[in-house]
N, C-alpha and C positions, 0 to 999 in steps of 0.2 A: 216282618221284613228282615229282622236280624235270622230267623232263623233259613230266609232266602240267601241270605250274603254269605252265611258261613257254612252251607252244603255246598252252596255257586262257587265259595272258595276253593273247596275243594276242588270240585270238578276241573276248576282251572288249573289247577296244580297239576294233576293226574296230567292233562292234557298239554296245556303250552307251558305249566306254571311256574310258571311264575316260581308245573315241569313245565320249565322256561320252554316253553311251545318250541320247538325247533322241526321242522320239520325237513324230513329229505327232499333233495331236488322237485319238483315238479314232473320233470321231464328224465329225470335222470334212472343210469341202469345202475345195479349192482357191479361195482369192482373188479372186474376178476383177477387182474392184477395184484398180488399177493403182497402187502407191504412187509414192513419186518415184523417180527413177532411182538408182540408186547413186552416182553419179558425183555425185551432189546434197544424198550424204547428207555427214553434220558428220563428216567423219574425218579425220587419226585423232582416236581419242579421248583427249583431257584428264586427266588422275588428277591431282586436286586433292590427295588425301591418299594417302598410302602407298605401296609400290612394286605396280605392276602384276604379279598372278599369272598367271591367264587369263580368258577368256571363256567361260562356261558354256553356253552355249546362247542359242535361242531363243527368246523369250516371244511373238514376233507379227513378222508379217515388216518391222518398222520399230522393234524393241524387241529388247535382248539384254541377259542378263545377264554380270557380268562383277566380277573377284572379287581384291581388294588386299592386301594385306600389309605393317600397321607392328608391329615389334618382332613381339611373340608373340598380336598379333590378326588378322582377319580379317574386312574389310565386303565387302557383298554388295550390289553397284548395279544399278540395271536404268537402262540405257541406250537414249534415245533418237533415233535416229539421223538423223530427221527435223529436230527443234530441237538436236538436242546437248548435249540437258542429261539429266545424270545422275541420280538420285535413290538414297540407301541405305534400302533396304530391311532390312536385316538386321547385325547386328557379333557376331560369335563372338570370345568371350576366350580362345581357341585357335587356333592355325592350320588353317586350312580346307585338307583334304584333295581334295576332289571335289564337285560337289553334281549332284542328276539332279534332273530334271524329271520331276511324272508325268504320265503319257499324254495329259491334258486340258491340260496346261500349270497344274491349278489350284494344285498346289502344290509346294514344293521340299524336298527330301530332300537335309539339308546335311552330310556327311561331316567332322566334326572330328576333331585328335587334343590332348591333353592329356596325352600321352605316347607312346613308343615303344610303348606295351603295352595301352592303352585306346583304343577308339572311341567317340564322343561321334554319336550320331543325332539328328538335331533335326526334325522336317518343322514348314513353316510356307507359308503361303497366302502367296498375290504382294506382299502386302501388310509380310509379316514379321511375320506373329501367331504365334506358337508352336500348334501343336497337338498336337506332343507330343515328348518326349525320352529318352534311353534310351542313359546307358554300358552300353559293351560289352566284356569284358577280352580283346584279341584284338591281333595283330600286324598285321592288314591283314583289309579288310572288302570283300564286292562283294554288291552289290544288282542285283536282278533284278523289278520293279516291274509289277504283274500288269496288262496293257493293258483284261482286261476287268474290273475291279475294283480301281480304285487304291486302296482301302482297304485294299489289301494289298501285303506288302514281303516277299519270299525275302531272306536276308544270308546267306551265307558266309562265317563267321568264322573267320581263320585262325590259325594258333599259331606262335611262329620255327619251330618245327622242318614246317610248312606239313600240321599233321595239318589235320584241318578239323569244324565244324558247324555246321547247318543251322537256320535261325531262319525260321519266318513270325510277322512283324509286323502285325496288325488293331491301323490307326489308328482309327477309330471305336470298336472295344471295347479297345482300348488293352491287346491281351490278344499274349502270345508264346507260341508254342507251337514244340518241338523239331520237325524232320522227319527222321526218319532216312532220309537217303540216300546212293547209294553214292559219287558223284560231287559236286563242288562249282559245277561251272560247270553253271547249268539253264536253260530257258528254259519259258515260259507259252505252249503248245500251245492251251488254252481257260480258260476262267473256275476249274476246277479239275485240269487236266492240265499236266503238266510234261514233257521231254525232257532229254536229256540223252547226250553221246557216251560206253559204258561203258568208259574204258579198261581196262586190264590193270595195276594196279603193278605185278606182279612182271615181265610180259613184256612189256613197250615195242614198240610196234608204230606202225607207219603212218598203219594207216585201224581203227576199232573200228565197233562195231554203233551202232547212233541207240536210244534205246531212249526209247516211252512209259510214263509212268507214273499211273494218277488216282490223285489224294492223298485222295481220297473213300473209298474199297475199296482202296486198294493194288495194285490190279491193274497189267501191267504185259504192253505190246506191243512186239517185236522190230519198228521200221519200216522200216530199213534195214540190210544187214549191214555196208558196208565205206565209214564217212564219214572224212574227213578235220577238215572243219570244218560249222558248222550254226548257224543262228538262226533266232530265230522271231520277226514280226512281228504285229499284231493279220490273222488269218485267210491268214496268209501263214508258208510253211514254205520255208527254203531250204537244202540239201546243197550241197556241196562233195566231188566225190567223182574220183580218179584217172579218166581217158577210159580207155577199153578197148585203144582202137588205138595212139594213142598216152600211153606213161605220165608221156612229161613235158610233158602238158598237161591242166587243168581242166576237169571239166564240173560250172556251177553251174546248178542245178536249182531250178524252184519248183513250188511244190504248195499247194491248198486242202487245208484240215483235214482234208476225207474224203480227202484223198491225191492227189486228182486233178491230176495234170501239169498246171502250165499253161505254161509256158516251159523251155528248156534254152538254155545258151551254152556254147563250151569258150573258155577262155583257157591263154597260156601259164602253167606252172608253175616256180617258184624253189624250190629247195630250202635245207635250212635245221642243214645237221649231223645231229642224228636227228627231223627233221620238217620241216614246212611251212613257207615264209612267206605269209602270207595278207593281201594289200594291204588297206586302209584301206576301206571302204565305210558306205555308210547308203541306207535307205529311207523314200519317203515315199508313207505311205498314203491319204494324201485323192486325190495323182496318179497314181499306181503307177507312179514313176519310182524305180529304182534304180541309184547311181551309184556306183561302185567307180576304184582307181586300177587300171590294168593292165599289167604288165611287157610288154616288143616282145617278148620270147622267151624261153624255159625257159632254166636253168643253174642253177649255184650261186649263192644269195642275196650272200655273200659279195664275188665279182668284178665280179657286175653293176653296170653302169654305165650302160646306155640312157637311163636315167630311165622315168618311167611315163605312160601317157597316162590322161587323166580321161575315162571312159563314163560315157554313161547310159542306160540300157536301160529301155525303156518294155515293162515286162511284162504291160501290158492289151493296147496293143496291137501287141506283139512284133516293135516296132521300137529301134535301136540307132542311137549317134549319138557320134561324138569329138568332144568338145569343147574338152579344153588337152592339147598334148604337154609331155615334157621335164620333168613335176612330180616332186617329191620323195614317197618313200610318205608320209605322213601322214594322221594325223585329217582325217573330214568329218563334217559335220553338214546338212543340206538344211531349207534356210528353209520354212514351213508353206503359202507358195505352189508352191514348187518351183522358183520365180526367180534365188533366190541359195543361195552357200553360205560357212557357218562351213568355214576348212581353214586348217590350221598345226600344232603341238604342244600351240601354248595358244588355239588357234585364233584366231592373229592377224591373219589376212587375210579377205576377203571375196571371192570371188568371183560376179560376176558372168555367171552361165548363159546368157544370152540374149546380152550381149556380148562373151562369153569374156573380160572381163578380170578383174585379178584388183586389186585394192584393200587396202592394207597398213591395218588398221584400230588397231594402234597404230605409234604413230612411234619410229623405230629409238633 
């Protein structure tokens, strides 16, 4: 089980985690509208009150949120990066855990805790109106934010000894319903299908099956047998599965819902003790660029030293591109044009895609 939670870690990291999942609009197109250049915008930024946690994302590509800490609270600013002025949106009487975005950007989904053993759920519109709330007695929580239906929130609640259960959240009917599933880390396949990698507790393994499931009929598809790692984007499916020929290197795979291939890459593969490491990535759907960190070569996670180069692979039209060598693995996030990017831990820098540089967005 531990060795289930700390690759499923990962995965979430890479993905929403916590790479605070942010995903671009639903619906939304690429910018064409040219904001000001990076290099023009007001950085770093200021913290007028409290110590700087991190930066949560996105809200528009000249606006980010970004989230403080005095004593045992927690405000929530959206920052303008154009004028450089701040504005707080939101103050938790608890320390803020995380907060996501959902899919439309309309509203935020803010992770508090009020103790080691309680989760505190708040979502609230841009604005910081409350719309709804909900402790939760739990050691640690991950959310999974349904792309075609932000009215709805999957939570995996987990317990110290890291058993787990499953919650859907309807913020409109403000109603929770159990889900029994076998697995904790899921993703949204469609408006009511889910996925999920079936590991094994008792036999720790490698690579396990992908498994569909509709939460409508309970019915449930074998879609792949042997993945390693997997997410799903709004109409976009992508594997991570060992190459045939060679085993220490990666083939990351994408697929339409019907299944249909639409790109493969192999990358080298790092290992990881009894599993994978799986570099830092995000997708954006209005461009269908996706951009991952990528190791120069297979080996042990452990010794490696190369550093990693920043790609971005254009999987409409199935072209690739290097963009920075030498990067550390870390968090990305990809700005709602696909121009810049959130990348750090607490995602303190900004890069710059079109002039590969890279912009320290708080000061040391």
């Amino acid at each position: 089980m531990i060795f289930l939670i700390l690759f499923s870690q990962l995965i979430s990291a890479c993905s929403h985690k916590e790479q605070p999942k942010q995903k671009p609009a639903a619906s939304g197109k690429p910018t064409n509208a040219s904001p000001a250049k990076v290099r023009e915008w007001k950085l770093p930024i200021s913290i007028s009150e409290g110590e700087f946690y991190k930066i949560a994302g996105w809200l528009s590509d000249t606006e980010i949120l970004y989230i403080t800490n005095l004593q045992q609270a927690s405000n929530v600013y959206r920052y303008d990066l154009v004028s450089g002025k701040s504005e707080l949106i939101y103050r938790s009487d608890h320390p803020i855990v995380t907060i996501q975005l959902s899919p439309t950007k309309m509203y935020l989904l803010v992770h508090s805790a009020p103790s080691s053993y309680e989760g505190e759920v708040t979502i609230i519109d841009t604005k910081g109106n409350a719309k709804l709330k909900k402790s939760i007695a739990s050691y640690d929580l991950v959310f999974e934010w349904n792309p075609y239906n932000e009215s709805e929130i999957l939570i995996s609640k987990f317990s110290e000894d890291w058993s787990f259960q499953i919650m859907l959240i309807d913020i409109k009917k403000s109603t929770t319903t159990d889900i029994p599933l076998p697995q904790p880390f899921i993703k949204w396949l469609t408006a009511k299908q889910i996925a999920f990698i079936n590991w094994n507790h008792e036999q720790p393994a490698l690579a396990a099956p992908l498994i569909k499931k509709d939460l409508a009929n309970g019915n449930q598809t074998n879609l792949f047998q042997d993945v390693i790692q997997f997410t799903a984007f709004r109409d976009l499916l992508m594997t991570v599965t060992i190459n045939e020929q060679e085993s220490s290197r990666a083939d990351y795979s994408f697929y339409e819902n019907e299944m249909k291939k639409l790109w493969e890459f192999t990358t080298p593969l790092l290992s990881n003790y009894s599993d994978w490491l799986m570099p830092f990535f995000d997708y954006n759907d209005a461009t269908g660029q996706f951009i991952t960190l990528q190791p120069l070569s297979s080996g042990e996670a452990d010794s490696y030293d190369e550093g990693f180069n920043l790609m971005e692979y254009d999987i409409k039209k199935q072209k690739q591109r290097k963009i920075l060598e030498g990067l550390d693995n870390e968090p990305i996030s990809i700005s709602p044009s696909g121009k810049s990017l959130l990348y750090g831990n607490s995602f303190e820098k900004i890069i710059n895609l079109q002039e590969k540089t890279i912009y320290q967005a708080l000061a040391h």
